[in-house]
Steps between C-alpha positions, in 0.01 A plus 500: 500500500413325161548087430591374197126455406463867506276500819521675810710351793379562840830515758552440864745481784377253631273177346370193692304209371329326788238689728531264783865561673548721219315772682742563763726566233286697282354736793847513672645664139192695476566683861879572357333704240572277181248432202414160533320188307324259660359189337270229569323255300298377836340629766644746711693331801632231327501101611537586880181703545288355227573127548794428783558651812194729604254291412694159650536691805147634520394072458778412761375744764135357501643193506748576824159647703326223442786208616532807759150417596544129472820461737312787811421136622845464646440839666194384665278687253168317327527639139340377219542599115091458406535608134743616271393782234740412246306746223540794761861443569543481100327810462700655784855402319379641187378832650841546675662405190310739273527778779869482456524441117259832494742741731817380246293583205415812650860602642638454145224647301560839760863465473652742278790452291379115500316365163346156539448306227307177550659304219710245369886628469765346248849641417591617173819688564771548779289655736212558255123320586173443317220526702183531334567734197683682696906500443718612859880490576593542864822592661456262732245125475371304784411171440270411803237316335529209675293177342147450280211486731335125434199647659203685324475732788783625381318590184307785636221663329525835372 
């Protein structure tokens, strides 16, 4: 298909800007067989795994063993917390965050019928986006894209 500008026009069943809940959505069309977009201007995983809930939860459960350790008192345990490696627990949350951001990336970049474009999308027409230089219409558009990361992790290096 042709756009007014004379370019090519890419087309899809199936587009979703946001690769953080958006995946779901995107792999979910993908197993049904449809040509799908998906778009992200971020890292893979979106606010939850980059910034939110992973790495929060890694932090609360070394926090947890170590009031666990604190209260064994009242169980007639003699525990003491000697030092806390906060650089090691750091490192540990950002390993287990780049281990997961690494198996998306790889699950969409083997996913066929599934283009990822790591860019910036805008609409220009009913159903119609700019991404890039790139022009798309979909059938079908999934917002999921959530909010703007604050955070320069979420800034990843390519």
């Amino acid at each position: 298909m042709r756009n007014l500008g004379g370019e090519s026009m890419k087309e899809y069943d199936v587009i979703v800007i946001g690769a953080g809940t958006g995946l779901g959505i995107a792999f979910k069309a993908q197993a049904s067989k449809l040509k799908v977009a998906l778009i992200d201007k971020g890292s893979v995983g979106g606010t939850c795994v980059n910034v939110g809930c992973v790495p929060s939860k890694i932090l609360i459960y070394h926090a947890d063993r170590i009031t666990d350790i604190e209260e064994a008192k009242k169980l007639g345990i003699d525990a003491k917390v000697k030092r806390i490696n906060f650089r090691a627990i750091m490192d540990r949350m950002k390993a287990t965050i780049d281990e997961s951001r690494t198996w998306m990336e790889n699950e969409i970049a083997n996913s066929k019928g599934l283009d990822f474009y790591n860019e910036e999308a805008r609409f220009v027409d009913a159903y119609t986006l700019k991404v890039g230089k790139e022009t798309m219409k979909g059938r079908k558009i999934f917002i999921a894209a959530g909010r703007p990361c604050p955070h320069t992790a979420c800034q990843r290096s390519k």
